[in-house]
C-alpha positions in Angstrom: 0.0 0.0 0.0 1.1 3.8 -1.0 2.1 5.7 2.1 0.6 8.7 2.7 1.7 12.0 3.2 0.6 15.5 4.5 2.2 18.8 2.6 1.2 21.8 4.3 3.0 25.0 2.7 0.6 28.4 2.2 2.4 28.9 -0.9 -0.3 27.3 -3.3 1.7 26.6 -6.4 4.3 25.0 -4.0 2.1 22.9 -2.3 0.5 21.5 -5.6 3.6 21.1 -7.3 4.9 18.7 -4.5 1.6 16.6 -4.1 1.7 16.4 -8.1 5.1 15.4 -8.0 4.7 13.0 -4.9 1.3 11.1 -6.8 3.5 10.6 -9.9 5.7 8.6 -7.8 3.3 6.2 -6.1 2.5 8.7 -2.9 -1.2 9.4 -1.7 -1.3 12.9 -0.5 -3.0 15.0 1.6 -2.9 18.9 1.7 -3.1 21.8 3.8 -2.4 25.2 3.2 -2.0 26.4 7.0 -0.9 24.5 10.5 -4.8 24.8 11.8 -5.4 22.7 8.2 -2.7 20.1 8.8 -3.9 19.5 12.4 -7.3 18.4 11.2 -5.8 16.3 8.7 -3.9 14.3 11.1 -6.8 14.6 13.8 -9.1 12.9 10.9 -6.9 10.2 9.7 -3.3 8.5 9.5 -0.3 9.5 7.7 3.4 8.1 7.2 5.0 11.5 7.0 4.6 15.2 6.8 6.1 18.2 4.3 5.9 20.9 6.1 6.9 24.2 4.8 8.5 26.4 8.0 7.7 30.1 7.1 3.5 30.2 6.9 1.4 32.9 8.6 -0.1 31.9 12.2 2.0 29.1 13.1 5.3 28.1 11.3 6.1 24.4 10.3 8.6 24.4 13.4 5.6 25.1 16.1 3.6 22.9 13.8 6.6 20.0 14.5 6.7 21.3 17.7 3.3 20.4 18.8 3.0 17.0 16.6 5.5 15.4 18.7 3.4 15.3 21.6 0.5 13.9 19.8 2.9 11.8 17.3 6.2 11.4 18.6 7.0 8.6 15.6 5.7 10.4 12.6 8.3 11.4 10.0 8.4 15.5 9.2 10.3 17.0 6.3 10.9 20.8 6.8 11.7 22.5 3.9 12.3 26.3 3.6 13.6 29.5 1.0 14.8 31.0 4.2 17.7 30.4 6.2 19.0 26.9 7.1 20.7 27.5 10.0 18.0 27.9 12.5 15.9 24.7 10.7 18.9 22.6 10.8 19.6 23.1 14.0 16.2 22.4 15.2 16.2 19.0 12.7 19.1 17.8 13.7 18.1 17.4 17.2 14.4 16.8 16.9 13.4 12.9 16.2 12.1 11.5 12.9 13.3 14.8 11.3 14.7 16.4 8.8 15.6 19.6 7.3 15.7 20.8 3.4 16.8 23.8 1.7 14.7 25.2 -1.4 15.2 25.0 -4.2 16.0 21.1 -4.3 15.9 19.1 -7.3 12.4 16.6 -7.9 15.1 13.4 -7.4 16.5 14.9 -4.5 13.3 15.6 -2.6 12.3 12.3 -3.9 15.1 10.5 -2.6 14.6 12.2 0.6 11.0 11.3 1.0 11.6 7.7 0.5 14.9 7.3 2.8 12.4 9.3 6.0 9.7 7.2 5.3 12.1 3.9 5.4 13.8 5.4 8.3 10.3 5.5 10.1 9.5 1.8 9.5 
């Protein structure tokens, strides 16, 4: 069975782009354009990992981690952000079943990524 996977960015085009590009490949996704969005996604059903954009307005993809732990301490989370990596990386690199990317990233190496979390978390 196709794992499933939640991309929550605000950026539209972004976020349809990656659930395009993830369905080519086998995925089912899920999307939300906001952190209140993604939490009734996951409140209403499973998922085997997350794309999270950081930078949204209301609450970022880091406070969206942030508070998934607690309910999901397993679940897989791929940050991905335009913005600065230092900050995000840091945060990845010492929060569980994370991880951290910088845009722009090439389709095979978001790809690549996605499957090597997802078999990480299994």
């Amino acid at each position: 069975m196709a794992a499933t996977i939640l991309v929550v960015d605000d950026d539209d085009p972004v976020r349809v782009m990656l659930a395009r590009l993830l369905r080519t490949h086998g995925y089912t996704v899920l999307q939300a354009a906001h952190a209140n969005e993604a939490r009734a996604v996951l409140a209403s059903q499973p998922v085997d990992l997350v794309v999270s954009d950081i930078v949204m307005p209301g609450e970022s993809g880091i406070e969206l981690r942030r508070a998934m732990l607690e309910q999901f301490p397993e679940l897989p989370f791929i940050l991905i952000s335009g913005y600065s990596a230092e900050g995000p990386a840091e945060f990845a690199a010492r929060t569980p079943h994370t991880v951290f990317v910088q845009k722009p990233f090439a389709a095979e190496q978001f790809l690549a990524l996605v499957e090597a979390t997802l078999a990480a978390g299994r």
